[in-house]
C-alpha atoms as a printed R data frame, in Angstrom:
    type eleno elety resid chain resno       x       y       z
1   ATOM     1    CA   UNK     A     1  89.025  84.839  96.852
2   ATOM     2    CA   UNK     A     2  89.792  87.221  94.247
3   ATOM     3    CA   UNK     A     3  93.794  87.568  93.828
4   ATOM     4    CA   UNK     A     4  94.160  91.433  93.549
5   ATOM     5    CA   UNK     A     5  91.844  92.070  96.582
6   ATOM     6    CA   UNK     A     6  94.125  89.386  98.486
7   ATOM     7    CA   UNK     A     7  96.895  91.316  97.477
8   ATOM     8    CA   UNK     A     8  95.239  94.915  98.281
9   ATOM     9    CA   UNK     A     9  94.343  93.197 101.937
10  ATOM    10    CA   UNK     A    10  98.098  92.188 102.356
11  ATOM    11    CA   UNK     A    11  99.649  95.764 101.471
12  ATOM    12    CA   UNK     A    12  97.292  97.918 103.552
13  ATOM    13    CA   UNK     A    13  98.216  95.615 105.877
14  ATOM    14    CA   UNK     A    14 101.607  96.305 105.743
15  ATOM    15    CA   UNK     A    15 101.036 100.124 105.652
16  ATOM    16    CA   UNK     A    16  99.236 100.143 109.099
17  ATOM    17    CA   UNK     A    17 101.760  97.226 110.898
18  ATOM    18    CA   UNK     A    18 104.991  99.827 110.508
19  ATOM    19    CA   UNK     A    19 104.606 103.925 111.392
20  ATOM    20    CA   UNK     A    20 104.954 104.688 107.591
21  ATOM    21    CA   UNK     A    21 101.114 104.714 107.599
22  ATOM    22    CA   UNK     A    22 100.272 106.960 110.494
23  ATOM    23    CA   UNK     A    23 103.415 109.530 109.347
24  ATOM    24    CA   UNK     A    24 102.418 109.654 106.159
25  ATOM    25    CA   UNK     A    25  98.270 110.538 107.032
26  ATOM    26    CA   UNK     A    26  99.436 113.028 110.133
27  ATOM    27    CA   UNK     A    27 101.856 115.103 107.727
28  ATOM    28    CA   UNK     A    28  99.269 115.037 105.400
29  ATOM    29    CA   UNK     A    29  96.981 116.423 107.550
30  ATOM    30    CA   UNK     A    30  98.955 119.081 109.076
31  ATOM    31    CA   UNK     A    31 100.559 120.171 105.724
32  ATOM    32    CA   UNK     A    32  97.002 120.390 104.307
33  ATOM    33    CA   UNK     A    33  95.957 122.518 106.988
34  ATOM    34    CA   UNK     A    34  98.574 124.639 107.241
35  ATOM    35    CA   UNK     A    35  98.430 125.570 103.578
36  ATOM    36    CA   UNK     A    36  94.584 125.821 103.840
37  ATOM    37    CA   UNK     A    37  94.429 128.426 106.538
38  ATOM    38    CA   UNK     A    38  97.907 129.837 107.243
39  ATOM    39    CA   UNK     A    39  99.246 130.196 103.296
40  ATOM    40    CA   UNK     A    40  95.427 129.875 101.441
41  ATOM    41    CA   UNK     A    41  93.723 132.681 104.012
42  ATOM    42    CA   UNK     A    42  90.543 130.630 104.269
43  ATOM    43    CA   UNK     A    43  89.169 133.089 106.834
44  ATOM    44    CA   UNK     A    44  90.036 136.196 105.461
45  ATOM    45    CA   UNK     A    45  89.024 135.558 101.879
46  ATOM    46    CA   UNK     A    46  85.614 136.061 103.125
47  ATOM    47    CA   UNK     A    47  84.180 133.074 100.661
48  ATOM    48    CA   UNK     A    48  82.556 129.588 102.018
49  ATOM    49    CA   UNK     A    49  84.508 127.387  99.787
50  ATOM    50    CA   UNK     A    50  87.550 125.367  99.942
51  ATOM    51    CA   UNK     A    51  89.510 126.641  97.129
52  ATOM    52    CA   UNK     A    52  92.676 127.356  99.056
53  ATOM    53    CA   UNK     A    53  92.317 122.990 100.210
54  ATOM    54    CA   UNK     A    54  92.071 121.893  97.008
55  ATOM    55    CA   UNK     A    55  94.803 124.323  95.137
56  ATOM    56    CA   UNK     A    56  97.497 122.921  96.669
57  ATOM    57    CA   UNK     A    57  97.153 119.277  96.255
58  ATOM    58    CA   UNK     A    58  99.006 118.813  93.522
59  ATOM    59    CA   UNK     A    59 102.106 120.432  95.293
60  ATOM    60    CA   UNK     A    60 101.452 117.884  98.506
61  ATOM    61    CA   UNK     A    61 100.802 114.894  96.200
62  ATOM    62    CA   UNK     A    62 104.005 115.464  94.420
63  ATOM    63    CA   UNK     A    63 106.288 115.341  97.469
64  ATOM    64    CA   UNK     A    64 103.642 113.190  99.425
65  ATOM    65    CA   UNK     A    65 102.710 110.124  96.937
66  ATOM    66    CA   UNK     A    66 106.323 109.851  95.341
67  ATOM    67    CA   UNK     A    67 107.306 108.692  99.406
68  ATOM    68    CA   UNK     A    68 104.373 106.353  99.587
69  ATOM    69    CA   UNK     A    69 105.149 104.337  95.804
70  ATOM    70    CA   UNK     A    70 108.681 104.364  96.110
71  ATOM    71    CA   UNK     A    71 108.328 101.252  97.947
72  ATOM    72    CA   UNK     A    72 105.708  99.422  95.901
73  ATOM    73    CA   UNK     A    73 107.874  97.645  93.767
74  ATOM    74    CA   UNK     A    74 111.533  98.691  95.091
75  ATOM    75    CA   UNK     A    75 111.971  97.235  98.331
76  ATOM    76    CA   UNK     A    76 109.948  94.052  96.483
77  ATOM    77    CA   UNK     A    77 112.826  94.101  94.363
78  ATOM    78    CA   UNK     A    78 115.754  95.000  97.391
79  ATOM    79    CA   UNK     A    79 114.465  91.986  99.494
80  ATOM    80    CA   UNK     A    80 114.035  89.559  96.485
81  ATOM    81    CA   UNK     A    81 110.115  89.206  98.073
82  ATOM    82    CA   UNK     A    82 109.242  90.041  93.944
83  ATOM    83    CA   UNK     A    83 110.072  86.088  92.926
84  ATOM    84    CA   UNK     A    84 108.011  85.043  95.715
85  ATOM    85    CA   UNK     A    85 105.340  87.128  94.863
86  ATOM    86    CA   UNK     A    86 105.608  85.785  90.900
87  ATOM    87    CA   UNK     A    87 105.483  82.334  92.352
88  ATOM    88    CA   UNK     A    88 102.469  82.580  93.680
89  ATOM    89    CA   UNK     A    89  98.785  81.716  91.433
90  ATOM    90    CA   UNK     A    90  98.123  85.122  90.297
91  ATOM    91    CA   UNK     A    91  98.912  86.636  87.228
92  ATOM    92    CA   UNK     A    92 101.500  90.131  86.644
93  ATOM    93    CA   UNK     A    93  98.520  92.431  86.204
94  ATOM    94    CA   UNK     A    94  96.788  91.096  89.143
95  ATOM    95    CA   UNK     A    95  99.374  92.235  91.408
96  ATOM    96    CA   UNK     A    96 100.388  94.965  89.424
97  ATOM    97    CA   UNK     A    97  96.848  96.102  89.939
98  ATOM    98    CA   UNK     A    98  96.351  94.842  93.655
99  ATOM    99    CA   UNK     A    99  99.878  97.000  94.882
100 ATOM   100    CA   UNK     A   100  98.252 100.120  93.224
101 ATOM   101    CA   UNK     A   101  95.020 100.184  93.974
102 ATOM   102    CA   UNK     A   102  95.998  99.394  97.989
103 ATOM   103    CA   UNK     A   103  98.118 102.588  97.616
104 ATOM   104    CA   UNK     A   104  95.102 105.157  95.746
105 ATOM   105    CA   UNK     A   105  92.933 103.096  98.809
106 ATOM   106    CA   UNK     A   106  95.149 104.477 101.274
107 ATOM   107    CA   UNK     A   107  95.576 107.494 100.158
108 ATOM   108    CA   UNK     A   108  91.802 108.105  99.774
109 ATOM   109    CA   UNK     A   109  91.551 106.924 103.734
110 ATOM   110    CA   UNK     A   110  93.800 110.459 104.253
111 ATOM   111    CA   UNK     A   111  92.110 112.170 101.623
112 ATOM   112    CA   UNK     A   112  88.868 111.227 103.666
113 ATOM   113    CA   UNK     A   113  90.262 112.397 106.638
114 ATOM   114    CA   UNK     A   114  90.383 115.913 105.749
115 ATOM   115    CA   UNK     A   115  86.235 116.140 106.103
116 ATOM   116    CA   UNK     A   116  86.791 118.356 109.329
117 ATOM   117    CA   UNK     A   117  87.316 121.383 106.843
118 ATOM   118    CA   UNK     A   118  84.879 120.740 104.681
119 ATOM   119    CA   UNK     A   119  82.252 120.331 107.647
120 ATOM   120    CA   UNK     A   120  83.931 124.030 108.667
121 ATOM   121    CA   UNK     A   121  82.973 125.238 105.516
122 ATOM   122    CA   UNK     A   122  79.972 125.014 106.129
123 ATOM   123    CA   UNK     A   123  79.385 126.039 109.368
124 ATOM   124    CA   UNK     A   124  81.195 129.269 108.572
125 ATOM   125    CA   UNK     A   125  78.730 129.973 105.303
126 ATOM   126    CA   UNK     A   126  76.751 128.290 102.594
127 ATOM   127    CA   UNK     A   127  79.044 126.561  99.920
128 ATOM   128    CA   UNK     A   128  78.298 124.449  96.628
129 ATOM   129    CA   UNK     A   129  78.665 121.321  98.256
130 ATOM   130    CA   UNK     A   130  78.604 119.919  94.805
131 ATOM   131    CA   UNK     A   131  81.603 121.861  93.966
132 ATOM   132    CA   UNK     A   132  83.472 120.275  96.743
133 ATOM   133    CA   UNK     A   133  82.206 116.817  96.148
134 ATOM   134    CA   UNK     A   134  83.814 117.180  92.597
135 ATOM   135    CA   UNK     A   135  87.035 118.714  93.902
136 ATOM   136    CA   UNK     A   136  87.476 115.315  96.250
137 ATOM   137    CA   UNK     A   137  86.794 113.261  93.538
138 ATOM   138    CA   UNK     A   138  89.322 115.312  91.261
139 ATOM   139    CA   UNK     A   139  91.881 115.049  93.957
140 ATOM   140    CA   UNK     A   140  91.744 111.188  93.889
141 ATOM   141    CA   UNK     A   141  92.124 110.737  90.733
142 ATOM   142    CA   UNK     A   142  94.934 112.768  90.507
143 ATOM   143    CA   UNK     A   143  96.384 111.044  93.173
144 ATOM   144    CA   UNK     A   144  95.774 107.943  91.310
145 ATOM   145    CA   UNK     A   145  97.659 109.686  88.478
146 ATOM   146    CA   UNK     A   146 100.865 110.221  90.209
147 ATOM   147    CA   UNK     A   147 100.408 107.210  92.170
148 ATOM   148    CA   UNK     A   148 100.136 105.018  89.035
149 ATOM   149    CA   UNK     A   149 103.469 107.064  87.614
150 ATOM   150    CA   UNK     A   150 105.009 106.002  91.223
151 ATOM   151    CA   UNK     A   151 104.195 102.418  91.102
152 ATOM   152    CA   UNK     A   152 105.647 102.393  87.018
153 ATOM   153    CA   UNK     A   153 109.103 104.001  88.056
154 ATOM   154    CA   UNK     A   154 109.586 102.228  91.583
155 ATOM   155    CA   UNK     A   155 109.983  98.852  89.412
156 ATOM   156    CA   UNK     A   156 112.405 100.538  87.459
157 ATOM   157    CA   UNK     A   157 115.190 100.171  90.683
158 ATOM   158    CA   UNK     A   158 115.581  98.406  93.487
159 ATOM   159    CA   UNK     A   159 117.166 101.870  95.340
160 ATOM   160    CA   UNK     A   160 113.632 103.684  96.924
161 ATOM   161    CA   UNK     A   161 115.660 106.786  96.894
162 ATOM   162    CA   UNK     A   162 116.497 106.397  93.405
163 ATOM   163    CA   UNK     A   163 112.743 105.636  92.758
164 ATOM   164    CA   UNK     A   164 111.340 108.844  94.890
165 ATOM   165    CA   UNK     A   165 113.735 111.644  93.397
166 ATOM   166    CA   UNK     A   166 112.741 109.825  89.203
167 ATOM   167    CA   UNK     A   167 109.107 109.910  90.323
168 ATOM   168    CA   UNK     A   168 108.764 113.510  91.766
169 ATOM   169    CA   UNK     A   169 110.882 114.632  88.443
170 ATOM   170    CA   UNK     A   170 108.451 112.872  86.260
171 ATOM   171    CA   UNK     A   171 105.457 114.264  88.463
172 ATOM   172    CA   UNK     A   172 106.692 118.144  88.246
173 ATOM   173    CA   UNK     A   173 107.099 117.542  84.697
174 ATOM   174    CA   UNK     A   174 103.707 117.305  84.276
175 ATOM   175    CA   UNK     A   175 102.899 119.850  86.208
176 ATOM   176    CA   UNK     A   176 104.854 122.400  84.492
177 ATOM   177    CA   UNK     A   177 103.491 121.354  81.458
178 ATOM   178    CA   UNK     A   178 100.641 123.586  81.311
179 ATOM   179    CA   UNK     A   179 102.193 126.542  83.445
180 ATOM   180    CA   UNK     A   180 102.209 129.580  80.407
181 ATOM   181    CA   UNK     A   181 106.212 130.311  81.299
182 ATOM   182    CA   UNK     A   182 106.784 126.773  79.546
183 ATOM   183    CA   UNK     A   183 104.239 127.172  77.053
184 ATOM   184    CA   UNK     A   184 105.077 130.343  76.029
185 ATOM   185    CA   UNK     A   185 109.211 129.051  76.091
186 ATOM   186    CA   UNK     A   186 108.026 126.313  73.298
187 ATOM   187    CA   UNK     A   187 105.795 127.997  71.160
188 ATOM   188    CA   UNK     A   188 108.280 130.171  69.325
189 ATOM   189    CA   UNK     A   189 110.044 126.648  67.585
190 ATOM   190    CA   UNK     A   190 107.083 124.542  68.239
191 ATOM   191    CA   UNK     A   191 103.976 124.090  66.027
192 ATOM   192    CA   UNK     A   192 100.897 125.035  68.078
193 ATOM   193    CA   UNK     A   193  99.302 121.546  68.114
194 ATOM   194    CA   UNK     A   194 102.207 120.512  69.259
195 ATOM   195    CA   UNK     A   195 101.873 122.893  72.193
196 ATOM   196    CA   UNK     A   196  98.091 122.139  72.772
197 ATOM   197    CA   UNK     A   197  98.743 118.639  73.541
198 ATOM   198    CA   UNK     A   198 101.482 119.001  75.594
199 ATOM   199    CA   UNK     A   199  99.621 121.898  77.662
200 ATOM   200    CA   UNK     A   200  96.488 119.004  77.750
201 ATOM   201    CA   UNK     A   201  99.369 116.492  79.507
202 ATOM   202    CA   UNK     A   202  99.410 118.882  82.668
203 ATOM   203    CA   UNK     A   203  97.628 117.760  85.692
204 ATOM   204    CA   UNK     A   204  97.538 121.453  86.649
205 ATOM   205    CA   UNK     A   205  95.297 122.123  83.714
206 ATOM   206    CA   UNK     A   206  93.092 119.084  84.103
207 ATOM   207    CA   UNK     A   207  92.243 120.135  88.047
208 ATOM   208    CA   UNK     A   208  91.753 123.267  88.162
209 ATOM   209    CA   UNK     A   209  89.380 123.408  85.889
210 ATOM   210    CA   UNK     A   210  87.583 120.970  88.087
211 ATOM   211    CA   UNK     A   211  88.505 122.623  91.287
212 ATOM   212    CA   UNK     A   212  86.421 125.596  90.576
213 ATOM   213    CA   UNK     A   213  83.238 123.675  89.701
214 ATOM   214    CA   UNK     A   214  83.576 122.749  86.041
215 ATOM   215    CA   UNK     A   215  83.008 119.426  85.930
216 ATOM   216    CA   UNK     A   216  84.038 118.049  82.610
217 ATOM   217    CA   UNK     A   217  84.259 114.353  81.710
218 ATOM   218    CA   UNK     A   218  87.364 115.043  79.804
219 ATOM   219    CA   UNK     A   219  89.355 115.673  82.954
220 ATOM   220    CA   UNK     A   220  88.351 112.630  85.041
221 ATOM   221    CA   UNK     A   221  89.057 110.406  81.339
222 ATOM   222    CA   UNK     A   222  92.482 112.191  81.672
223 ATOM   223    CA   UNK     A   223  93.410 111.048  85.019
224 ATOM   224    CA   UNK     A   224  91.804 107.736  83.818
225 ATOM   225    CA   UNK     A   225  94.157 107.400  81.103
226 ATOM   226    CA   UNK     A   226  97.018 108.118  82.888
227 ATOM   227    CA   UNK     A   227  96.431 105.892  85.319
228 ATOM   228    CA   UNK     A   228  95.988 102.588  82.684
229 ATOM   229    CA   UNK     A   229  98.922 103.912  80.809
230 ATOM   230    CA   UNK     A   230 101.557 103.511  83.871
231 ATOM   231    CA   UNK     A   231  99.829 100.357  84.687
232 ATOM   232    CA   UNK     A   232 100.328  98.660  81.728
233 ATOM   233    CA   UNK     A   233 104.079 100.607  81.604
234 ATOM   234    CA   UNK     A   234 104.461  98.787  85.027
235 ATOM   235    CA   UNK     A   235 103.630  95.664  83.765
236 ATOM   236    CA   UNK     A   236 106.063  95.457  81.032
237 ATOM   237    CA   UNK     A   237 108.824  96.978  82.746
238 ATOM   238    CA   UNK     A   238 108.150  94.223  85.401
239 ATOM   239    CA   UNK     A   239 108.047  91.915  82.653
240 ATOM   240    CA   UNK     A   240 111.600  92.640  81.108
241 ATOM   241    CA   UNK     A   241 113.096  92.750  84.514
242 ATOM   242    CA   UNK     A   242 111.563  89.289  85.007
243 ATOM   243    CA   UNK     A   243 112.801  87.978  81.854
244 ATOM   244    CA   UNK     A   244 116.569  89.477  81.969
């Protein structure tokens, strides 16, 4: 059997044998909901679409995902489980690989969950299902983004706390990147290339655009990217702590 799907089988299974599974989905839920209909005003906006869903998933990811990856590599480290795991036959990237993509699984089972308001949608009107389709798929990968930014930093410590707080300060970071009160603080001293690419590193930039029905490859190559990056960053980092 394949080594990363071995290791994908073993840390879902670990999500669902402790409560840290069923928390995590349930505040999901509720916060989504909450921020859908009390904060977003799906009813009164009058419009069969789930704009106000979508819009605030990067705020929920960045609180949300941070909790989940802080342990991937962490507690592995805490418990001294990480030489066991290295003894075994499979190779860094295989288990590098296997621990994240069990997480972005997981996280697409809560993601998945959230079909109730989609299915309200449309009983209330008539909405560009295709739209919607493209906003879920946006929303994984950008949870696949900050989860793959999670997984990179939680091998940095062994302390989970220490690993939560560096990943949702990493995560906001690129948020803010594209908001126009940082752009417009940098482009005084800053050459405007300069200030393209860094407004191009936001992950605000990247789904909203795809929120509200543009679909451009560019965006979903984005995520991509960022998620191969912190991969291979978790790799090495895993790699020096291995060696020292």
């Amino acid at each position: 059997m394949n080594p990363v799907w071995i290791i994908l089988k073993r840390e879902l299974h670990s999500y669902f044998a402790t409560p840290v599974a069923y928390v995590f989905i349930v505040i999901f839920l509720i916060l989504t909901g909450a921020f859908t209909f009390q904060i977003g005003g799906l009813y009164e906006r009058g419009q069969a679409d789930l704009i106000p869903f979508f819009t605030f998933h990067p705020w929920l990811y960045l609180f949300l995902v941070p909790a989940l990856s802080m342990r991937l590599w962490a507690e592995e480290r805490k418990t001294g489980t990480i030489e066991l795991l290295m003894t075994l036959p499979v190779t860094m990237w295989q288990a590098v690989l296997g621990k994240f993509l069990a997480a972005w699984f997981f996280t697409g089972i809560a993601l998945v969950l959230t079909f109730p308001l989609w299915i309200t949608v449309n009983y209330l009107g008539d909405p560009d299902n295709g739209v919607i389709l493209a906003a879920y798929i946006g929303s994984f990968m950008m949870a696949g983004g900050f989860l793959a930014i999670g997984a990179c930093l939680s091998a940095v410590t062994r302390n989970q706390v220490i690993a939560f707080i560096i990943t949702v300060t990493v995560c906001f970071l690129f948020l803010l990147a594209g908001y126009d009160l940082v752009l417009s603080a940098i482009q005084g001293w800053m050459p405007q290339p300069i200030v393209d690419a860094i407004a191009s590193l936001s992950f605000l930039t990247h789904f909203s655009s795809i929120i509200k029905g543009v679909i451009d490859l560019r965006d979903l190559v984005y995520f991509g990217l960022i998620i191969v990056f912190f991969l291979i960053a978790n790799a090495v980092v895993l790699d020096m702590k291995k060696a020292s």
